[in-house]
C-alpha positions as CSV (number, residue, x, y, z in Angstrom):
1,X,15.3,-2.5,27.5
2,X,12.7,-4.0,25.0
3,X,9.1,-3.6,26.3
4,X,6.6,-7.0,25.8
5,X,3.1,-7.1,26.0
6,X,1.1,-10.1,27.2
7,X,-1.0,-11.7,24.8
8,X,-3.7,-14.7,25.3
9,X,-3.6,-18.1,23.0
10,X,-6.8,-20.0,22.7
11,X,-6.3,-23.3,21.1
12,X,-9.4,-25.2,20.0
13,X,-9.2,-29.1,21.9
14,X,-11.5,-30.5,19.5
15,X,-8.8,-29.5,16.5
16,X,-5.1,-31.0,16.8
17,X,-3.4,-28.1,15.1
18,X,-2.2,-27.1,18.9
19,X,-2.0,-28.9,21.5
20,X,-1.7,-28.5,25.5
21,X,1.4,-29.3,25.8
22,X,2.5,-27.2,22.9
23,X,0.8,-24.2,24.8
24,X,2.8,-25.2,27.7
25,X,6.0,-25.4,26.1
26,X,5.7,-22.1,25.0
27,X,4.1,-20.6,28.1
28,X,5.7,-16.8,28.9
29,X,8.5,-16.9,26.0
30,X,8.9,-13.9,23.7
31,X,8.3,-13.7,20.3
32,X,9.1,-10.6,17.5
33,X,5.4,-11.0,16.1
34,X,2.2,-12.3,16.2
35,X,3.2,-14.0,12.7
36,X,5.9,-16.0,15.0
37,X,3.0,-18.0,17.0
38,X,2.2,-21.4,16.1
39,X,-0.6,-21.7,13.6
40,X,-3.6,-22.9,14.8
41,X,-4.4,-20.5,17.9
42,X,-6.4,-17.6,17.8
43,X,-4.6,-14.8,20.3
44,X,-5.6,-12.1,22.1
45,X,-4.2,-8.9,24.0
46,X,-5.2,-9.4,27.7
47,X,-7.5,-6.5,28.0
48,X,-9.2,-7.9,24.8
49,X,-9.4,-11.4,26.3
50,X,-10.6,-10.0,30.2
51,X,-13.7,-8.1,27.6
52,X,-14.2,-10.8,26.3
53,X,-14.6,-13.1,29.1
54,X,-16.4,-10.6,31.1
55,X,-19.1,-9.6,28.2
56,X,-19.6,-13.7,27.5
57,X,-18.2,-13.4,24.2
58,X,-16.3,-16.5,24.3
59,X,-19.0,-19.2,24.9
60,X,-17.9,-22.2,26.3
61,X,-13.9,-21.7,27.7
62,X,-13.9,-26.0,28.3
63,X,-13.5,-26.0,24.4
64,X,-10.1,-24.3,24.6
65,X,-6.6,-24.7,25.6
66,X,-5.1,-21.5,27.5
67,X,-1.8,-20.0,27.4
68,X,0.3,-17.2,26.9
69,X,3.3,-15.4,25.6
70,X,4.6,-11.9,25.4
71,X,5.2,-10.3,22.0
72,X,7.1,-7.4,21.6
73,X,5.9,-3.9,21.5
């Protein structure tokens, strides 16, 4: 059985290179690679994106669209 890891999208709402919807659509599929995500969203493994949150190193979340897919190990 192929393992998957989770990883975290971000896409900007001020930029329309992603949008909700398209975060949506994709929500929990699995991809080969990180080269197979749309362009446009900056991604992050879940640990990375929990450190990230907790140390305040992503400033204002309302600026972002949130999603998530799982990319194989």
């Amino acid at each position: 059985m192929e393992k998957y890891r989770t990883i975290v999208l971000m896409a900007d709402v001020n930029k329309n290179e992603v949008s909700r919807q398209d975060l949506e659509r994709i929500e929990n599929e699995k991809f080969d690679s990180t080269k197979d995500l749309p362009k446009g969203v900056t991604f992050y493994e879940l640990t990375d994106f929990m450190d990230a949150c907790n140390n305040q190193e992503i400033s204002s979340m309302e600026d972002y669209w949130i999603g998530f897919v799982q990319i194989k190990n």
